[in-house]
Each structure stands twice: as structure tokens, then as C-alpha cells.
VEXMARZA-905826 format. One record per residue (C-alpha): x, y, z. Coordinates in steps of 0.1 Angstrom, whole numbers, padded with zeros to 4 digits, always signed. Layout:
<sites>
XYZ;...
</sites>
This chain:
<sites>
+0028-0320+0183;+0050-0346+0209;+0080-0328+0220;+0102-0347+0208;+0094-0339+0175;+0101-0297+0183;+0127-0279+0179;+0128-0255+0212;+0155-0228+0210;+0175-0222+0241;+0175-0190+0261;+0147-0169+0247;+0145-0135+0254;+0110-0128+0268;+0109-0094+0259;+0117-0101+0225;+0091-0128+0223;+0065-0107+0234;+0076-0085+0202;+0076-0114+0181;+0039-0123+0193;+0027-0088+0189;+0037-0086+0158;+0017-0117+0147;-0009-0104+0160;-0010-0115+0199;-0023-0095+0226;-0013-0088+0261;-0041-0097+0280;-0028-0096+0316;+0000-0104+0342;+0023-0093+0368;+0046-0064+0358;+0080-0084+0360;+0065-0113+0369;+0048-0127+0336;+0027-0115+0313;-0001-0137+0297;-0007-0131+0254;-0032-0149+0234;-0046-0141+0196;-0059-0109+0192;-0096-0119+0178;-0097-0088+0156;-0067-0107+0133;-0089-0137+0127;-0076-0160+0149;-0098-0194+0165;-0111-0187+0197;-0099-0224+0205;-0060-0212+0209;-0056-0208+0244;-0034-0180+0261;+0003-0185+0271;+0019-0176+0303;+0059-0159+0293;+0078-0157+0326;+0093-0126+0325;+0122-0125+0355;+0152-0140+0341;+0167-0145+0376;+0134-0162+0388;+0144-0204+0399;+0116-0216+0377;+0121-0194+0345;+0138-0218+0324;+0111-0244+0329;+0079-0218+0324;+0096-0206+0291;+0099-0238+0277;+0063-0248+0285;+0055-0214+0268;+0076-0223+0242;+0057-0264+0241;+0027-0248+0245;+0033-0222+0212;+0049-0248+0194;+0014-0270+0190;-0003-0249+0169;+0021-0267+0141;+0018-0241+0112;+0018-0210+0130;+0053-0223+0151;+0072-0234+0117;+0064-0203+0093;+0059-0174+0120;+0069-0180+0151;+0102-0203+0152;+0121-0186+0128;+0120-0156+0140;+0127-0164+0179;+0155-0190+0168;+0175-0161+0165;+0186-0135+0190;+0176-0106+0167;+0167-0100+0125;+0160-0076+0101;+0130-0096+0081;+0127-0091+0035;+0095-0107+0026;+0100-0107-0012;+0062-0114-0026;+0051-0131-0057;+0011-0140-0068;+0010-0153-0101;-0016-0170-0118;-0014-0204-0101;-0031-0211-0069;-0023-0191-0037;+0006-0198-0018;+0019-0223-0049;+0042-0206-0078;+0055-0227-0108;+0089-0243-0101;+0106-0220-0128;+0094-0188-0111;+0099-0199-0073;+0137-0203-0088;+0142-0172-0102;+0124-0153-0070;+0151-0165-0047;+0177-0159-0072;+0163-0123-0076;+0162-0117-0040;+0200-0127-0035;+0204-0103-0061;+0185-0078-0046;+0204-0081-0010;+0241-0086-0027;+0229-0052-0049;+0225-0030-0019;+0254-0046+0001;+0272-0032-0032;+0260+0000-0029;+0270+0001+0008;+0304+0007-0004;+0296+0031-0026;+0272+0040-0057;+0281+0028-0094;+0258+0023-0122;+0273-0012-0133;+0294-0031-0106;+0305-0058-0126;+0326-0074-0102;+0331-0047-0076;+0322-0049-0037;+0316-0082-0051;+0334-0103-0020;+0320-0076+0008;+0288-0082-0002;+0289-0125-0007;+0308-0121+0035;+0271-0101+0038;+0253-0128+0024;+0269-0157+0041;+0256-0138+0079;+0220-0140+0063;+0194-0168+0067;+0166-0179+0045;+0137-0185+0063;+0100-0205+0052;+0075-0196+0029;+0044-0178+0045;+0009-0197+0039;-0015-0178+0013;+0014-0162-0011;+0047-0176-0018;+0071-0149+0002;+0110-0158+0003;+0118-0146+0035;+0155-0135+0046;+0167-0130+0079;+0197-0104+0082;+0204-0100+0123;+0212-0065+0130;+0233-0071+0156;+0256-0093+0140;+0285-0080+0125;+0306-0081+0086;+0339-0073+0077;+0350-0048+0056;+0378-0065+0044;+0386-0103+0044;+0391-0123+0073;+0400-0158+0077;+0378-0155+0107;+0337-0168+0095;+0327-0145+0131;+0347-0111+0131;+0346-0103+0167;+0326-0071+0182;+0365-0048+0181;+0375-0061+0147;+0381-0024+0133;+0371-0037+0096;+0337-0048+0112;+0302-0036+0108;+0272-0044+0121;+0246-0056+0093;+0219-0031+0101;+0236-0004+0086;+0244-0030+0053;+0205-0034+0055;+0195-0001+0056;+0215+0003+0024;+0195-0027+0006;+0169-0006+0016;+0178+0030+0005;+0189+0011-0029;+0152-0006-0033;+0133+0026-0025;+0157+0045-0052;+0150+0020-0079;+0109+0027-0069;+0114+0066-0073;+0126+0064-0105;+0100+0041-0118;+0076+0063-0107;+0088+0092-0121;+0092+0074-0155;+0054+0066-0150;+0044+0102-0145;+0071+0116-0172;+0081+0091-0197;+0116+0100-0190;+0146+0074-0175;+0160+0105-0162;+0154+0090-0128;+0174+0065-0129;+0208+0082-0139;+0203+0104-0111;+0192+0080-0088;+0229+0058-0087;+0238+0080-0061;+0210+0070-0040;+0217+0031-0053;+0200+0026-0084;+0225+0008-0103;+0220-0025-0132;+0223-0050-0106;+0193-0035-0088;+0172-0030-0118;+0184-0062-0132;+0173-0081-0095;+0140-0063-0096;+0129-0076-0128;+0129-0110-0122;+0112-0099-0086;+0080-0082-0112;+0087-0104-0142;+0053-0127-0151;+0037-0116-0114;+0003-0107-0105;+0014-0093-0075;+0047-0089-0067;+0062-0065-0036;+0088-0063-0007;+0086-0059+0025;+0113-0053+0055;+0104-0058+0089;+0128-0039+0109;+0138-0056+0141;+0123-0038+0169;+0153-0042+0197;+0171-0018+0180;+0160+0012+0166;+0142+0014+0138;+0154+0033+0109;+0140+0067+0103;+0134+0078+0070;+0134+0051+0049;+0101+0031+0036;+0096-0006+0043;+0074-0016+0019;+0076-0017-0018;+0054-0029-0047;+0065-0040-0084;+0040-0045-0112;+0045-0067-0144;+0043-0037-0165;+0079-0021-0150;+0098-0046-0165;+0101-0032-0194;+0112+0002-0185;+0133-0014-0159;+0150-0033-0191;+0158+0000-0210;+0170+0013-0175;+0193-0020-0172;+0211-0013-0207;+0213+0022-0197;+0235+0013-0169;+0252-0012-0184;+0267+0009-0211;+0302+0021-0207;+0293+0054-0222;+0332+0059-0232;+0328+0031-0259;+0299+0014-0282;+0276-0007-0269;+0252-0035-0286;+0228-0052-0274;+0217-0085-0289;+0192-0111-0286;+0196-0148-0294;+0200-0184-0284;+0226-0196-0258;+0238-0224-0279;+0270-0234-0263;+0288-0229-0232;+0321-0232-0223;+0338-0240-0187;+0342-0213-0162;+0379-0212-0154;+0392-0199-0118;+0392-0162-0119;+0366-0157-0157;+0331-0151-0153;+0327-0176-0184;+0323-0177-0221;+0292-0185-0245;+0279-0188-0277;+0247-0163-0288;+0234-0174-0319;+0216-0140-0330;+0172-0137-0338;+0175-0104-0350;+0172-0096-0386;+0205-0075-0385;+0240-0080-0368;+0266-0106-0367;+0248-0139-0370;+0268-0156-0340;+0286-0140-0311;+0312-0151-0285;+0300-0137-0255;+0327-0127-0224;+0307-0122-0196;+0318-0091-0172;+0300-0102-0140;+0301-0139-0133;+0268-0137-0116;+0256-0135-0151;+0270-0167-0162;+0239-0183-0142;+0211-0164-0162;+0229-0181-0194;+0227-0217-0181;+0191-0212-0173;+0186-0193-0207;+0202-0224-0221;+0185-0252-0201;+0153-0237-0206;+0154-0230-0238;+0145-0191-0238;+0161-0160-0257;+0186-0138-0242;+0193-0105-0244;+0233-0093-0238;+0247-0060-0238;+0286-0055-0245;+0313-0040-0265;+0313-0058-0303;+0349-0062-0321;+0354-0085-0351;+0387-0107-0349;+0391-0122-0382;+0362-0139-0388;+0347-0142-0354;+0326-0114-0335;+0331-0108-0299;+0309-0092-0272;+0335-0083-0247;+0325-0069-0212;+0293-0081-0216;+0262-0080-0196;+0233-0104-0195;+0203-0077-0193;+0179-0103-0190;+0161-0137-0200;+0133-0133-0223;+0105-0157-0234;+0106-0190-0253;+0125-0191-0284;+0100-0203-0310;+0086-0170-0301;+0119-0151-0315;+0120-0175-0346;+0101-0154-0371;+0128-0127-0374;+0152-0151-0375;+0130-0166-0407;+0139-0132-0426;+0177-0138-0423;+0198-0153-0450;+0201-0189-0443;+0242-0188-0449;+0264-0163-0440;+0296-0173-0459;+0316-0145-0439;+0306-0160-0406;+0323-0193-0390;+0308-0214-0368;+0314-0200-0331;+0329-0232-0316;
</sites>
């Protein structure tokens, strides 16, 4: 690869390169202590015996250091793959807390359909805005609560590339780095902002969350019972989790998570860093969704049907729809207002795609129109023609029912 076609960051730290390289798999194979120290492919990870070993300069104060780092730096950046998905990213930035969310499916390795490769990242934002939730403290439905805390988290993340042999969104939260509590006009709080906090502790919480969610699948496995997940809130289990993990599991072969904690500052004790989900969770993570979606203080419904019309967010409204029902019983149509705006996006794509959707929410007649209100979209299903033979047994008119729109 010419230089000019790299990308060499500026003012590497060498100690935390020689992390970075371990952890891909490089050796130390000699040096000067202080001096430099020499790394090349360990041969026991696979790697050609053809990839030379790289000199990193290691005194910082030394006249030529700036020029043998960025020959290291040339040198690494050849081997073109390895520099793009695994090395660069993750020396571009001074520090990060690494989520590989993981999906196989059925088509060839390291490829997913477009569809799916969609709703992974859209299920890991989810995932990460979940347990940036939580970090404020447990609910079992947030609707929109903690929402703006944890969007100021997101916005301090970076998405990094795809690895080579699965297809892995990969997110990039620096410890080190620092969100406010409460909002700020200012898009980099400084280190003495009282109503900062650095993201580690915001990750460890995504964490805690995920792990939660895991328990209590596991325990339904053994027991049957979703016991686990009430009990778990307090620990982070909560709708939006369950809700993000089943479009994580949803249609995989394989499907898991995996957090890389940055090793420059200390590791977390006590919480796990690697977690699987199987296609056959989803649905017990569904009943577990509803479960937490209900206001237990009022009736709930849940309904599933076709998003047939949509109407215009306004400033401040998570949006209105239109559910025409497939089930053999219940109101016909619905007017659906949404409690969460996040969920006015599963309803576009329920809509775009042409799938059924299933909504939980409070159902109140007003004249001759029914209302879901404080409604939740539990989840996209399948294709609709596969929902159309229940609909079949309905009564083709429904004099007591006008048109939604």
C-alpha cells in the first residue's frame, strides 16, 4: 500500500500499541527494555510466516521516535486487511471499550442479507442506549426516560468495521472520555464538569444489563418460569433490553456479544464479557418483552396486524399509525400512539417491508374508533401472507368499525 493512500494516526502511544498487537495475536520477540521492542505474528494464531517483524520505538523523548513510529506504523499498515479491520481502528483512538455484536446466518461467512445487517446495527444501538438507561437507574419499561443521557452516551461512541469471516458490528466506547449527566451545550464536557462521567462506568452498566437479560434466560431454560426476568430489572433487565436482544438472536445461526475491555485502565471485575444468544430465545424473550411492557395498574392488549398507514411525527410525539388486525378476535383496526419514539422505526420497517407487527398498549373505544394508547412495538414478525389465514376466518365487514384514516 503507497503512503499516500494511509491513514497514519498521530502520536501513538507505544505501550498501548503493543496491547493492541498482543491482543491480535502478536508476539514480543525481542528488544531493548525502553529502547524498543520488536513484535511479529505469533505462528501459533495462523499467521504467514511471510509478515515480517516490526520495530516500535519505545522512548517517547528519544530525537528519532516520531520517525521510527511512523515507519512502524507504514510498515503495519501494508498488510491492507489486517490495518483497516484490526489494527487502525483501534489505535486511531487514544483508548476504547470494544462490543463485537455477532451474527452467522445462513448466507455465506462474513456476508448477512441487507435486511438483517440493518436490524443488527439497529439492535446494537439499542442494546448500548438500553444499558446507558439503566445507568440511571432500573425500570422495566423506559419509554422515554434517561432517554437524552443515554443518546449524549451514544453520540461519544464510534462504529467501527466489520471483522472478516462473520459479520460483527463493532462499537467503540473510549473509557476515558467523559458524558454529562445533564445537558450541556458543550459536545466535550471538560474533565471538572461536576455533571460528567467517564464512559467506562456507562459501559460497565451495558454490561451488567446484558449479562442480567442472559441469567434470566437461562433460568427460564432450566425452569420454565419468566420469574427471572421480573427480578432481574434491578440488575437491568428491562423491555428495551429484551426488545434489543431479539433482533440481536432473531433468524441467527450464531449470534453473540462480546466486550473487549480496554486494557489501560482497569478492567472490570466481576462482570462477564462474552455473551451468546440462540434463535430459539426469541420467543421467550417476546413473552418477557410484553411482560415488561405492561403497566400492571391498567389492561393491556397485545395485537398483531398490518401497519397500513402512518401518519407524520410531530416535534415532541413518538408518532401515530394504523394496525389493521390478523387475529380472529378484537377490534378489526387500531390507531396506535406509540409511547417510545424509538418504536416509530420498527413500524416504518414493519410497513416498508411488508411484515406483521405485534403492539402492546392500553385499548379504549372513542365512538367508533379503537385506540391503543401508550403503546409498545414488542416486535416485527414475519411476512404477512403468512398471518393471512386467520385473518380469512374474520367477517369480511364490520359495520361498527370505521375506516382508521
Amino acid at each position: 500500500m503507497d503512503e499516500v493512500e494511509t491513514t497514519i494516526p498521530e502520536n501513538v502511544d507505544p505501550n498501548r500499541l503493543r496491547i493492541v498487537l498482543k491482543d491480535l495475536g502478536w508476539e514480543d520477540v525481542g528488544g531493548r527494555e525502553g529502547v524498543y521492542a520488536r513484535y511479529a505474528p505469533s505462528l501459533k494464531e495462523g499467521s504467514p510466516l511471510a509478515v515480517p517483524s516490526v520495530l516500535i520505538p519505545l522512548d517517547r523523548a528519544a530525537a528519532d521516535f516520531q520517525l521510527l513510529m511512523r515507519s512502524a506504523l507504514l510498515q503495519l499498515s501494508r498488510q491492507r486487511d489486517f490495518w483497516t479491520r484490526s489494527l487502525y481502528p483501534r489505535i486511531a483512538l487514544s483508548s476504547s471499550d470494544e462490543f463485537r455484536f455477532r451474527k452467522e446466518s445462513r448466507a455465506p461467512s462474513g456476508l448477512i442479507s441487507w435486511r438483517s445487517g440493518e436490524r443488527l446495527i439497529e439492535s446494537a444501538r439499542r442494546t448500548l442506549l438500553a444499558g446507558a438507561k439503566y445507568y440511571l437507574g432500573p425500570e422495566r419499561h423506559f419509554v422515554n426516560r434517561h432517554g437524552r443521557f443515554a443518546s449524549r452516551y451514544l453520540d461519544r461512541v464510534m462504529m467501527g468495521q466489520t471483522a472478516p469471516g462473520s459479520y460483527i458490528v463493532t462499537a467503540l466506547a473510549p473509557p476515558d472520555d467523559q458524558v454529562s449527566l445533564k445537558p450541556s451545550t458543550d459536545a466535550f464536557p471538560s474533565a471538572w464538569d461536576p455533571g460528567a462521567i467517564r464512559l467506562r462506568t456507562v459501559n460497565e452498566a451495558v454490561a451488567h444489563a446484558v449479562g442480567a437479560t442472559v441469567e434470566a434466560l437461562e433460568h427460564h431454560r432450566s425452569s420454565g418460569s419468566l420469574a427471572g426476568f421480573e427480578s432481574g430489572v434491578v440488575d437491568g433487565i428491562s423491555y428495551e433490553m429484551t426488545n434489543a436482544i431479539i433482533g440481536i438472536a432473531a433468524n441467527a445461526d450464531e449470534a453473540d456479544l462480546t466486550i473487549e475491555w480496554d486494557k489501560a485502565s482497569a478492567v472490570p471485575v466481576g462482570l462477564e464479557s462474552h455473551f451468546e444468544f440462540y434463535a430459539s430465545d426469541v420467543p421467550t424473550l417476546t413473552q418477557a418483552a410484553i411482560r415488561l411492557a405492561e403497566d400492571q395498574s391498567i389492561a393491556q392488549v397485545s395485537i398483531i396486524g398490518r401497519v397500513h398507514l402512518l401518519a407524520k411525527k410531530q416535534a415532541g410525539s413518538p408518532g401515530v399509525f394504523g394496525v389493521d388486525s390478523l387475529q380472529s378476535t378484537g377490534p378489526r383496526k387500531v390507531r396506535v400512539r406509540l409511547a417510545d419514539d424509538e418504536d416509530y422505526h420498527e413500524a416504518i420497517r414493519a410497513h416498508e417491508e411488508d411484515l406483521a407487527i405485534q403492539v402492546s398498549g392500553r385499548l379504549e373505544k372513542e365512538g367508533n374508533l379503537s385506540w391503543l394508547y401508550d403503546a409498545t412495538v414488542i416486535r416485527t414478525l414475519g411476512p404477512l401472507d403468512e398471518y393471512e389465514d386467520s385473518r380469512r376466518a374474520r367477517s369480511e365487514t364490520n359495520t361498527d368499525q370505521l375506516d382508521l384514516f
